[in-house]
C-alpha positions, 0 to 999 in steps of 0.5 A: 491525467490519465484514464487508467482506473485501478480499485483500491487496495493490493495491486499485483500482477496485470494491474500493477503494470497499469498502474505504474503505466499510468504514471509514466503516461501521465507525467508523475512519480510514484512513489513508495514509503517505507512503514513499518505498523499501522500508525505509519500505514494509517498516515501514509493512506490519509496522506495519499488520499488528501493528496489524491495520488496513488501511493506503494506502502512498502515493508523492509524484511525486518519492517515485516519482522517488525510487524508481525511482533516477537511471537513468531520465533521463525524470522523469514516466517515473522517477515512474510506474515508480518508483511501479508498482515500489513498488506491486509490492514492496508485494504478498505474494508468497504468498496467505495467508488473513490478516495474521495469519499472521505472528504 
């Protein structure tokens, strides 16, 4: 187990070296599932959260596509707002102290 502590949410930057330092350090893989709407999204959260690992949600460009809906005639543009979209849905929307306070 290691030390680091990261808040919940988009990690990028400094705190995405951290954290994936953590994992090496710490002996475990982390891993990175593809979801491509909220109800994948949804189940991959709880699951990480139950099982008390960090996680990477991931959207394939067509996943982002797919996310944003067919309104969007521009594809590279669907794919970027489908996938920044995803990203938001994916942040609590409360600050809680860790994601064991849902049990």
């Amino acid at each position: 187990m290691s030390n680091h502590v990261l808040k919940p949410g988009v990690v990028t930057g400094q705190a995405y070296k951290t954290l994936v330092n953590a994992a090496k350090s710490g002996g475990y893989a982390l891993p990175a599932v593809n979801v491509t709407g909220t109800n994948t999204i949804n189940a991959v959260m709880e699951a990480a959260t139950k099982a008390n690992s960090d996680i990477i949600i991931q959207l394939s460009n067509s996943g982002g596509q797919f996310y944003a809906g067919r309104g969007i005639e521009d594809a590279f543009k669907a794919k970027v707002v489908g996938s920044v979209a995803a990203a938001q849905h994916g942040k609590p929307p409360v600050q809680l102290p860790y994601a064991g306070s849902f049990r």
